[in-house]
C-alpha positions in Angstrom: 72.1 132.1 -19.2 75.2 134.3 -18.9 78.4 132.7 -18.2 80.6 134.3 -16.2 84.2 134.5 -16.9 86.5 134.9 -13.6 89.8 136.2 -14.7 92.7 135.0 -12.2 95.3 136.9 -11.4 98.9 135.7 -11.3 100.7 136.5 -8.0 104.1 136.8 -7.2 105.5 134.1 -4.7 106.4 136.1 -2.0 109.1 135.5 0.6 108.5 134.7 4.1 110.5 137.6 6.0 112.0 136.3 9.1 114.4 139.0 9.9 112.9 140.0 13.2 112.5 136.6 13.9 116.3 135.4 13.6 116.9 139.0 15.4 115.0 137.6 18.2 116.6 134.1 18.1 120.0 135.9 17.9 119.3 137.9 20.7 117.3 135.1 22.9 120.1 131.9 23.0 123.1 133.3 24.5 120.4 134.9 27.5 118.9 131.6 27.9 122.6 129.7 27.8 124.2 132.4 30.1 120.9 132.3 32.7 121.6 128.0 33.1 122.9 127.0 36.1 125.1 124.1 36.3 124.9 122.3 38.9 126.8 118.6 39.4 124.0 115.8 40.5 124.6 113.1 43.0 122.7 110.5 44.3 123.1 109.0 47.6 121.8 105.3 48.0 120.0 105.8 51.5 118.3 102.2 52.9 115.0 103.0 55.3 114.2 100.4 57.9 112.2 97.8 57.3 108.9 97.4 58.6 109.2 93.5 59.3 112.4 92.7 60.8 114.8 90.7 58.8 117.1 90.6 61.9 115.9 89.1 65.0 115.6 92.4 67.6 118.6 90.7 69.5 121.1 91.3 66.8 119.8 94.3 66.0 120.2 95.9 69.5 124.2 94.5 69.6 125.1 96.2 66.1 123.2 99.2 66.1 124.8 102.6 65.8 123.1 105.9 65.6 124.8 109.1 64.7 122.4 111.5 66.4 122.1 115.5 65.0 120.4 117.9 66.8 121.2 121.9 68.2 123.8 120.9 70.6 126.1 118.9 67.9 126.3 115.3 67.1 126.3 111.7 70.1 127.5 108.8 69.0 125.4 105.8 69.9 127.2 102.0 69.5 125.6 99.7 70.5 121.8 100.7 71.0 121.4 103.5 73.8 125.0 103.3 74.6 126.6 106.5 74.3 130.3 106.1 72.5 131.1 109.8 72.4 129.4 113.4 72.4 130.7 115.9 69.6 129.4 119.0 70.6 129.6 122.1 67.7 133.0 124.1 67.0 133.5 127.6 68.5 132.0 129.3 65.6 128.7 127.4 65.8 129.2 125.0 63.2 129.2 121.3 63.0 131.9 119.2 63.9 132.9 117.3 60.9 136.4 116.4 61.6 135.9 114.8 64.9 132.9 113.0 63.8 135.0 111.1 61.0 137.8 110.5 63.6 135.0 108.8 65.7 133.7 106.8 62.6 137.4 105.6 61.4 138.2 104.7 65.2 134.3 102.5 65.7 135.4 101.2 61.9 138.9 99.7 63.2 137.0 98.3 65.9 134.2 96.9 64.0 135.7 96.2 60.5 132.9 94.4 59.0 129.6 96.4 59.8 128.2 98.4 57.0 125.1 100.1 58.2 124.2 102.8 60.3 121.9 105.3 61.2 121.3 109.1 60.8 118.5 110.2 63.6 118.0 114.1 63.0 116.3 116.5 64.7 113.0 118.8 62.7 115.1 121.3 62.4 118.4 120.1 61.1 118.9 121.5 57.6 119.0 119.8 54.4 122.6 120.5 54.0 124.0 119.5 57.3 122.1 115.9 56.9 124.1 115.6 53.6 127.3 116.7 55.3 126.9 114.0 57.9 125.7 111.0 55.1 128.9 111.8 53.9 131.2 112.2 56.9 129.9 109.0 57.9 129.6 107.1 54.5 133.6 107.4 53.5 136.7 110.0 54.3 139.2 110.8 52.1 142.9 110.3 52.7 146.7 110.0 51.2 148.1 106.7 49.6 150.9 106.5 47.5 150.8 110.1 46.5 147.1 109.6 45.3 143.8 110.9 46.9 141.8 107.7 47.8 138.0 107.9 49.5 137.8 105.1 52.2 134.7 103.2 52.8 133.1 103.5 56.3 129.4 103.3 57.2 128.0 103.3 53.3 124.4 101.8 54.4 123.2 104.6 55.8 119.6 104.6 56.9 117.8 107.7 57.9 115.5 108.7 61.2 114.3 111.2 63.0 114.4 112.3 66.7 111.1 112.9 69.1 111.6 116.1 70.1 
């Protein structure tokens, strides 16, 4: 038998070259850090009605109040079905934001201890008018003692919607 004799060559350690790839990385963060878009997060505590009643339907119909959205602008309903005031849209075809809070400050003096009420918007109400309503109705801001305070008004707000 022959023996074989395998000769091994002695190689170099050779550097990993990662030019192109630190080229790349240099090139790639700032475009990904510029393209971000900050955006500031809220969330908004809404409360859906219950199923099963916790109220008996009595007290339920006395303190009731809906803030109803549709085309036409927003109708204030206090109690149930009652109609406290119509708010139709501005000149310029936009909501009526102002004199909704005036409305919700003026039903809060009146009824200083309720908490709740309800949003009933139409299909077609946008995203961002709901929100703008939520929060028209949920608390206004206002002057005291040279500081910018939020004052609380209707923060249960529970959400519906209106048929047709």
């Amino acid at each position: 038998m022959s023996s074989f004799k395998m000769k091994r060559r002695v190689e170099e350690e050779k550097d990993i070259d990662i030019t192109s790839f630190m080229n790349l990385m240099i090139v790639l963060v700032p475009v990904l850090l510029l393209s971000l878009t900050f955006t500031k997060v809220r969330v908004l505590d809404i409360n859906l009605p219950e199923l099963s009643g916790g109220q008996s339907a009595a007290e339920l119909s006395q303190s009731q109040l809906d803030i109803r959205v549709d085309k036409n602008g927003f109708a204030v309903y206090f109690p149930t079905n009652t109609l406290l005031k119509k708010i139709p849209k501005t000149e310029d075809g936009g909501y009526n934001y102002l004199e909704l809070s005036l409305v919700m400050r003026a039903l809060k003096d009146k009824v200083a201890d309720k908490k709740d009420a309800t949003i009933v918007a139409a299909k077609y109400v946008n995203y961002q008018t709901l929100i703008s309503t939520m929060d028209t109705v949920k608390s206004y801001k206002t002057t005291a003692a040279a500081d910018l305070v939020e004052v609380e008004l209707f923060p249960e707000i529970s959400l519906g919607d209106k048929k047709r």
